[in-house]
Backbone as a printed PyTorch tensor [residue, N CA C, xyz], in Angstrom:
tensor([[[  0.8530,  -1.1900,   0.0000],
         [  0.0000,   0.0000,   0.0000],
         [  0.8880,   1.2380,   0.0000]],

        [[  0.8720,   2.1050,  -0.9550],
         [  1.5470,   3.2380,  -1.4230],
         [  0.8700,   4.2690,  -0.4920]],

        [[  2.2630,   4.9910,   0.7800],
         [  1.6800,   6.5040,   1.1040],
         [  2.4930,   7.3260,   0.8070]],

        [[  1.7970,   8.2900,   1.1640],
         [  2.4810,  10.0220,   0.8560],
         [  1.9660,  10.3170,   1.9380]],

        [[  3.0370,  11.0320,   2.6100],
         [  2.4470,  11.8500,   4.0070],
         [  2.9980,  12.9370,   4.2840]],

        [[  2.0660,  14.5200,   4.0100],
         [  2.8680,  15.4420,   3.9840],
         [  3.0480,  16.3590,   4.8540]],

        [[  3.5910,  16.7590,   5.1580],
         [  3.8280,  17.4750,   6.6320],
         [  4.7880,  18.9600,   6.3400]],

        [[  4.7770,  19.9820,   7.7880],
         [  5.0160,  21.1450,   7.7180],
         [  4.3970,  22.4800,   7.4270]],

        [[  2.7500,  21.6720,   7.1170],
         [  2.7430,  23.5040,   7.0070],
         [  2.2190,  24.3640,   7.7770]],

        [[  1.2170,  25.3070,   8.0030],
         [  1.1830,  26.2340,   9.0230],
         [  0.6370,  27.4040,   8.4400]],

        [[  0.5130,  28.7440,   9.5760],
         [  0.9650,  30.1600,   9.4560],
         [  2.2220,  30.6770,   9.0830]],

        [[  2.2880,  31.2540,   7.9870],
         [  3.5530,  32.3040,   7.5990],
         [  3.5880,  33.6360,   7.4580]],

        [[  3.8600,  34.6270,   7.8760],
         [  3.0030,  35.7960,   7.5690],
         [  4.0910,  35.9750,   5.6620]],

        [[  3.1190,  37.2000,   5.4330],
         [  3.9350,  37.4230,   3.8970],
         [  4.8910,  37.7720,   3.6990]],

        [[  5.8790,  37.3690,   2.9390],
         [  6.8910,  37.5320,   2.7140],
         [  8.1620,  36.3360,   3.6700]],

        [[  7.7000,  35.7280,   4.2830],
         [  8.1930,  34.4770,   4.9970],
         [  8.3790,  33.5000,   3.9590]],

        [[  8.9200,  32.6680,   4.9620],
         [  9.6160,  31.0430,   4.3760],
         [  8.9110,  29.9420,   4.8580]],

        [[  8.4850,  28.5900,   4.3040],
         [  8.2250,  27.5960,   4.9650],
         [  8.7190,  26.3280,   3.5660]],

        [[  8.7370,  25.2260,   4.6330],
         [  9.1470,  24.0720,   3.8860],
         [  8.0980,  23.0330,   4.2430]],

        [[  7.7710,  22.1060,   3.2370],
         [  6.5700,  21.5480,   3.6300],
         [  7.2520,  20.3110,   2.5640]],

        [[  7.1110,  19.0380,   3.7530],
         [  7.5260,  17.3680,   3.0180],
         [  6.8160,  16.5240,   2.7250]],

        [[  7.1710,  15.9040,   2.5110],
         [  6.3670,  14.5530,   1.6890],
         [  7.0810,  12.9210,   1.5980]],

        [[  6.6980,  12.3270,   2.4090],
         [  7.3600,  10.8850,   2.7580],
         [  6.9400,  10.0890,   1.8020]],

        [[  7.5200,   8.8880,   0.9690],
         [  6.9980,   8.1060,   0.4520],
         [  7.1430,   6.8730,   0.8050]],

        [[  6.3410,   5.6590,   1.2110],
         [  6.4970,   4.4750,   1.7670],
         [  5.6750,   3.2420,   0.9640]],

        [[  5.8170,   2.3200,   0.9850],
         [  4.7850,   1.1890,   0.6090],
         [  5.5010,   0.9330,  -1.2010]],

        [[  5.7830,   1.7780,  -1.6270],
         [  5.9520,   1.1100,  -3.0420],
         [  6.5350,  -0.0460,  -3.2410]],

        [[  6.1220,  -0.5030,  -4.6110],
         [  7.1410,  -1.8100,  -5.4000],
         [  8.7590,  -1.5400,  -5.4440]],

        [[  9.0990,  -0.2910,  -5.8740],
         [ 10.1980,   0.4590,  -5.8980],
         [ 10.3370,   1.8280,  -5.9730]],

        [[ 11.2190,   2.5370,  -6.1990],
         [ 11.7700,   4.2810,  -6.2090],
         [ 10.6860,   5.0570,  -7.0350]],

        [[  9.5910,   5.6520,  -6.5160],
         [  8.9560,   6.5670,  -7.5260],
         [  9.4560,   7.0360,  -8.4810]],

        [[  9.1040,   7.2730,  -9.7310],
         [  9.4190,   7.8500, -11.0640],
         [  9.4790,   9.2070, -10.8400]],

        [[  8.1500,   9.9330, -11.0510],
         [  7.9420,  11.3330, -10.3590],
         [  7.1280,  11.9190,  -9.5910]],

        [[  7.4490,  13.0030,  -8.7510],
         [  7.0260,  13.2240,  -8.0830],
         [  6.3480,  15.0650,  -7.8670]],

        [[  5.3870,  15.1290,  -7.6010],
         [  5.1690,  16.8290,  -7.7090],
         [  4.2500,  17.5410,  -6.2730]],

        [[  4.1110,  18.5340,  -6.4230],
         [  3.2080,  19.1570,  -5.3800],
         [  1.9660,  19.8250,  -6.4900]],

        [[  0.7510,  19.9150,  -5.6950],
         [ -0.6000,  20.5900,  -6.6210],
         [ -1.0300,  21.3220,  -4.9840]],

        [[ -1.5950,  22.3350,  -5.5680],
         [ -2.4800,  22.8810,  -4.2650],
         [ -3.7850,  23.6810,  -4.5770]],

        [[ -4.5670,  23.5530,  -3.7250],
         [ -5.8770,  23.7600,  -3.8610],
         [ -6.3770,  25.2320,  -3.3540]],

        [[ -6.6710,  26.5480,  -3.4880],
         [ -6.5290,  27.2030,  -2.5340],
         [ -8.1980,  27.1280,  -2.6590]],

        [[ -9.1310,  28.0600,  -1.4100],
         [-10.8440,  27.7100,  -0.6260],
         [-11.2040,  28.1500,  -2.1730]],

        [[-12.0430,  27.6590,  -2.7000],
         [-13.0050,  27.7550,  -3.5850],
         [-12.8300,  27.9620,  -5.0830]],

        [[-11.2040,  26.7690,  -5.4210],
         [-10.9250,  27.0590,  -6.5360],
         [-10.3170,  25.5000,  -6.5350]],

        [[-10.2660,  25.6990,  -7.9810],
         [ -9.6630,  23.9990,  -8.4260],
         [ -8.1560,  24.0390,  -7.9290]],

        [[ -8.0920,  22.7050,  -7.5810],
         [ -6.4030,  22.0520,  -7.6920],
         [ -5.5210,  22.4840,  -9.1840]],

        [[ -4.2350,  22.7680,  -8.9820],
         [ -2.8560,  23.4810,  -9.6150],
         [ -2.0130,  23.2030,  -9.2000]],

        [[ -1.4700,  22.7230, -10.2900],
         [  0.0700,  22.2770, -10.2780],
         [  1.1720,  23.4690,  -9.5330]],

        [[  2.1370,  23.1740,  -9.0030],
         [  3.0270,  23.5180,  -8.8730],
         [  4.3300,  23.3700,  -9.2250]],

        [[  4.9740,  22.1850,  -8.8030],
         [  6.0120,  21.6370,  -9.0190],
         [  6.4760,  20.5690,  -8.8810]],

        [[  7.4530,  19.9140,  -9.9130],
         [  7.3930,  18.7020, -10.1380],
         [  9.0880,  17.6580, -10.4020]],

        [[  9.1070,  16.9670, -10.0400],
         [ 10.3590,  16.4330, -10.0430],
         [ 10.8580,  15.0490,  -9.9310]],

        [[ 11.7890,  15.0670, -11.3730],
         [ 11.7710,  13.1080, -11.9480],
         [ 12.8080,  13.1900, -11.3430]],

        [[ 12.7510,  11.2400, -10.2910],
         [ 13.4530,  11.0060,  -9.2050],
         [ 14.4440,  10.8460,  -9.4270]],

        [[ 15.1340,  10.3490, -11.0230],
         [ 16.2480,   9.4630, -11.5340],
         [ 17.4660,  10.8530, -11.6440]],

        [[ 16.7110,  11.2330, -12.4640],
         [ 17.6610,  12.6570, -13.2660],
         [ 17.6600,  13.8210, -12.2540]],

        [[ 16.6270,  14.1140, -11.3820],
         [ 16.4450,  15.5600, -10.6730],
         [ 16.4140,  16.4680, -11.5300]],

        [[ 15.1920,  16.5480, -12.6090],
         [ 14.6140,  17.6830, -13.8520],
         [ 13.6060,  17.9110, -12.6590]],

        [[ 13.8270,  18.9720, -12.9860],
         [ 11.6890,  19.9730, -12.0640],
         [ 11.5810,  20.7130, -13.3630]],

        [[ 10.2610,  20.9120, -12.8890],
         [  9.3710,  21.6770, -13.9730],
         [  8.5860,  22.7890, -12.6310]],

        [[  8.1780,  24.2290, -12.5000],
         [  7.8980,  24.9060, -11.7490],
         [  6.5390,  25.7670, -12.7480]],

        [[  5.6060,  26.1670, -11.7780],
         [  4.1720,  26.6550, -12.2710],
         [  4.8870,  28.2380, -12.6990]],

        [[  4.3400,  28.9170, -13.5500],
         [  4.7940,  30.4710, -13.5620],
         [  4.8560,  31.1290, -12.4160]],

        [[  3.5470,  30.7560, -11.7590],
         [  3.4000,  31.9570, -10.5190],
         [  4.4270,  31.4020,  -9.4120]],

        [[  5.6030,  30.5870,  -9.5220],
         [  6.1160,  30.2240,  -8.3770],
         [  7.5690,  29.9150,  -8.5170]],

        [[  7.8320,  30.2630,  -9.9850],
         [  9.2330,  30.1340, -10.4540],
         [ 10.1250,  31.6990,  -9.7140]],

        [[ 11.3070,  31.0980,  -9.6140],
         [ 11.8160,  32.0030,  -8.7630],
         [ 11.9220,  32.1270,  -7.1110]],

        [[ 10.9270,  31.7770,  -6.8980],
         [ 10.3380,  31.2540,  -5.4090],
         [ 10.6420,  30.4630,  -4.5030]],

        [[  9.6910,  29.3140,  -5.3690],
         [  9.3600,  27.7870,  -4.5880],
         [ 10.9680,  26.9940,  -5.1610]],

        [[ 11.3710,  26.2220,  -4.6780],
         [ 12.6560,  24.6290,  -5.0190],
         [ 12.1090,  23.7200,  -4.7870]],

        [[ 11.6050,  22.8140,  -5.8540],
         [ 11.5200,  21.4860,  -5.1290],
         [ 12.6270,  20.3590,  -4.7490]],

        [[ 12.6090,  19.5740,  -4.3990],
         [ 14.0720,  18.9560,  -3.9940],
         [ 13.6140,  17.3370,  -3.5200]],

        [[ 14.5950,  16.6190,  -3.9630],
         [ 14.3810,  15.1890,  -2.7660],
         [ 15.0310,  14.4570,  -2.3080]],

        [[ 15.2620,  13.5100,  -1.2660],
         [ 16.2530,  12.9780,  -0.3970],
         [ 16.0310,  11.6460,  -1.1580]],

        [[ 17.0000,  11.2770,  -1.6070],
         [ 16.7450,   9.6640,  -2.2450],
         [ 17.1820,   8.7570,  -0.9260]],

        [[ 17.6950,   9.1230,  -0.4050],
         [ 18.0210,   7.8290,   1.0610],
         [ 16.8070,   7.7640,   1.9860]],

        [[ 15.9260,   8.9710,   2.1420],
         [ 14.9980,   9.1860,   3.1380],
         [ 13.3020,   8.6870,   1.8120]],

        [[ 13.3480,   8.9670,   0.8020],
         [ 12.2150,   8.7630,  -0.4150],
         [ 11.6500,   9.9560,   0.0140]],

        [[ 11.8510,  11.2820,   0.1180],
         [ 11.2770,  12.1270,   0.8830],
         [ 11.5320,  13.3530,  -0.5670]],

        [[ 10.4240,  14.4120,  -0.6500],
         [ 10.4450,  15.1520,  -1.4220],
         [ 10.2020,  16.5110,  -0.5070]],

        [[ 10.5990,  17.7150,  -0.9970],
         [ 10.2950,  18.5710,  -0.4140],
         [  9.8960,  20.0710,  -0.9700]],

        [[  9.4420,  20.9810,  -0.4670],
         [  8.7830,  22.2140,  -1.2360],
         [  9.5840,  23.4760,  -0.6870]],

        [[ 10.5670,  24.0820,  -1.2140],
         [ 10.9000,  25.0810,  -0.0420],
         [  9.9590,  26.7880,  -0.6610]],

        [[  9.3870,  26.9840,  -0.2750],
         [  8.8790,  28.1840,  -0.6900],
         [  9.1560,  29.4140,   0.1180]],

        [[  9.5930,  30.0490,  -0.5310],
         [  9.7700,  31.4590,  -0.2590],
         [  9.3920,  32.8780,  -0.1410]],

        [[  9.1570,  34.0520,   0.0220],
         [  8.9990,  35.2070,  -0.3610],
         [  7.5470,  34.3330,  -0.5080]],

        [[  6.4470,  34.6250,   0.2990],
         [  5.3670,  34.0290,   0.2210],
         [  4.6440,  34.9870,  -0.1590]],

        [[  3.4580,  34.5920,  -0.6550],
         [  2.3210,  35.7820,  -0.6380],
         [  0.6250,  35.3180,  -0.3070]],

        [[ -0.1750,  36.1130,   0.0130],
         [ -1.2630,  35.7340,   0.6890],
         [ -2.0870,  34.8590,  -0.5380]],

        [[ -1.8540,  34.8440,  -1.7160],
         [ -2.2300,  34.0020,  -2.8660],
         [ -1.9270,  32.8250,  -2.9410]],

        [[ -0.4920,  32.5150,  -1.9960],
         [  0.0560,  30.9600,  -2.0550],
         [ -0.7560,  30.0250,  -0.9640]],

        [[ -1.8020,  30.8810,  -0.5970],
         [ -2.6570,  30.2240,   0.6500],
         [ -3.2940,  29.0190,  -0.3410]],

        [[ -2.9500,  27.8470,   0.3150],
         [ -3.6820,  26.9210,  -0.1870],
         [ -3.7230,  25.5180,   0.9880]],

        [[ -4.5260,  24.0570,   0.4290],
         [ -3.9860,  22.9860,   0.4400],
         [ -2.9730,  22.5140,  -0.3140]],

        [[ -1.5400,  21.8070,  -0.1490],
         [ -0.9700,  21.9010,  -0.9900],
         [ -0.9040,  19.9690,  -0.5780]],

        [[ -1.0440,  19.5340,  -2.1680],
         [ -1.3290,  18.4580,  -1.9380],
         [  0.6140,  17.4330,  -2.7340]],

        [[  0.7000,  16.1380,  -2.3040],
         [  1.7340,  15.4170,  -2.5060],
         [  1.5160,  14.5190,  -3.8260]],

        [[  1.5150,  14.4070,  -4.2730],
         [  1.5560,  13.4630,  -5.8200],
         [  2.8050,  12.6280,  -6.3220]],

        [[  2.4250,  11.4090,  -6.7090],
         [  3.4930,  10.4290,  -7.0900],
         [  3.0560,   9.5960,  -8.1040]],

        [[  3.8160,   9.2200,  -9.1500],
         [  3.3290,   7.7850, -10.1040],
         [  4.9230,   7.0690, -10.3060]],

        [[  4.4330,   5.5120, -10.2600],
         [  5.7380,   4.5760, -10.5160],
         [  5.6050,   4.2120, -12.0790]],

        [[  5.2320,   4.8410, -12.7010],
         [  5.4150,   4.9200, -13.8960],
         [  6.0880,   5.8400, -15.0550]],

        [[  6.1630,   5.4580, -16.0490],
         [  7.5640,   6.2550, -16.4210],
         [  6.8600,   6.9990, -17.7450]],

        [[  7.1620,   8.1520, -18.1280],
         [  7.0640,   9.2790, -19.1450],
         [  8.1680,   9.7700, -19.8480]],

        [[  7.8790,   9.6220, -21.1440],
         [  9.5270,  10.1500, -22.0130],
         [  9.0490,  11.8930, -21.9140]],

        [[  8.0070,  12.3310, -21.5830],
         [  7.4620,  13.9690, -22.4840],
         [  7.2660,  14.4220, -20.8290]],

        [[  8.1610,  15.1500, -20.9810],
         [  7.8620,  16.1300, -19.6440],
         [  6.9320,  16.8820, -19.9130]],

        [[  6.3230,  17.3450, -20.5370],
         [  4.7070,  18.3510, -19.9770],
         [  3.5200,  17.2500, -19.4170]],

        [[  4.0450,  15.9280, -19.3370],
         [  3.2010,  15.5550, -18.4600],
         [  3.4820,  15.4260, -16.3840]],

        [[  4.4440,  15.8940, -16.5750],
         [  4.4100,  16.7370, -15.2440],
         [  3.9250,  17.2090, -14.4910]],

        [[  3.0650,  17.9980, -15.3350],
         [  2.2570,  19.1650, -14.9880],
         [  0.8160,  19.0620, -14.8470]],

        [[  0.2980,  17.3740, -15.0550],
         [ -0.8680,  16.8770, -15.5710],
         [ -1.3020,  15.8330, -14.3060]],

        [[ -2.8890,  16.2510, -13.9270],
         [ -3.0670,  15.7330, -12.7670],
         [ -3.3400,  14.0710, -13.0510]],

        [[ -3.5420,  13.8600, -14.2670],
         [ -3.7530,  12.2220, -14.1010],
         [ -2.1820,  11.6310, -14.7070]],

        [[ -1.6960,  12.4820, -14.4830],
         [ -0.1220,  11.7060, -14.3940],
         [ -0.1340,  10.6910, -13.0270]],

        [[ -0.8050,  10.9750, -11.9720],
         [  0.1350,  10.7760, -11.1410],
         [ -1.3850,  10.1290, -10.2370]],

        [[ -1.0490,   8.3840,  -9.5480],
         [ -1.5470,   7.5350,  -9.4300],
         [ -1.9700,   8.1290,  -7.6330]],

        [[ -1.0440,   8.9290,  -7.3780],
         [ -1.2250,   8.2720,  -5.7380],
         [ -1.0190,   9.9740,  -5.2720]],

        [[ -1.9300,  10.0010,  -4.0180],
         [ -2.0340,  11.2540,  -3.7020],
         [ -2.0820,  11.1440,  -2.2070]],

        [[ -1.6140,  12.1190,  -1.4520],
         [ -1.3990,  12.6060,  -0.0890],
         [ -2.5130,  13.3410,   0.3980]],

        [[ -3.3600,  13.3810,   1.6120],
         [ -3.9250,  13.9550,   2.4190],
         [ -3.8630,  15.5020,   2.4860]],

        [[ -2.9070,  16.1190,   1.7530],
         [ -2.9040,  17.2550,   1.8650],
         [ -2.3270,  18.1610,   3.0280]],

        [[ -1.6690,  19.2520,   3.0980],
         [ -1.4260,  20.1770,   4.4690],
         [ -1.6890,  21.5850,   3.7400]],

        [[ -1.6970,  21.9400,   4.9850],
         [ -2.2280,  24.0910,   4.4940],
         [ -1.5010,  24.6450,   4.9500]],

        [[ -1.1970,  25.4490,   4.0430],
         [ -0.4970,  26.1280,   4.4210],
         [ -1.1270,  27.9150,   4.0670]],

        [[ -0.8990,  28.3840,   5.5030],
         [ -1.9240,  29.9160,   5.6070],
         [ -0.9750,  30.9120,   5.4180]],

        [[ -0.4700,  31.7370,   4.2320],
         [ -0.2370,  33.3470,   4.7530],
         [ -0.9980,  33.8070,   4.9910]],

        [[ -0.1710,  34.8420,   6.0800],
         [ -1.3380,  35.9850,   6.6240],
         [ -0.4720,  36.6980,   7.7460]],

        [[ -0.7750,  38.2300,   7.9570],
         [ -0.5510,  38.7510,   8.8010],
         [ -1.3740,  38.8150,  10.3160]]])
């Protein structure tokens, strides 16, 4: 049984830092790729950022390039979000995403039925 369990997020006021993880456990073997999507109150789920486990390629949303790093610990299977310079717009659920399956075309990255297995989600609040 495949989890994702993501943890870290919180209150940040704007212009703050937070890092928010993502464990992976249960697989057959090493996830392929891996990304973050987040949901903010009363709007659809959006990609953010995304990252193949083998090579370490990311792919980053416009509104967050510059910003956000995604990153991952291959000894721990652990992925992570470091976001930065926040703003009260990055208020969301930000959800964990994974598929053990493999893609030659990176713009599927960015594509929510890429990716088989999904995390519970954490929130993360700016705000003053």
């Amino acid at each position: 049984q495949v989890q994702l369990v993501e943890s870290g997020g919180g209150l940040v006021q704007p212009g703050g830092s937070q890092r928010i993880s993502c464990a992976a456990s249960g697989g057959p073997r090493r996830t392929s790729i891996m990304a973050w999507f987040r949901q903010a109150p009363g709007k659809e789920r959006h990609f953010v950022a995304a990252v193949r486990w083998s090579s370490g390629l990311t792919r980053y949303a416009d509104s967050v390039k510059g910003r956000f790093t995604i990153s991952r610990d291959n000894a721990k299977n652990t992925m992570y979000l470091r976001m930065n310079n926040l703003e009260s717009e990055d208020t969301a659920v930000y959800y964990c995403a994974a598929t053990f399956r493999s893609f030659f075309d990176d713009f599927v990255l960015s594509e929510e039925n890429t990716y088989e297995f999904w995390g519970q989600g954490t929130q993360v609040t700016v705000s003053s």
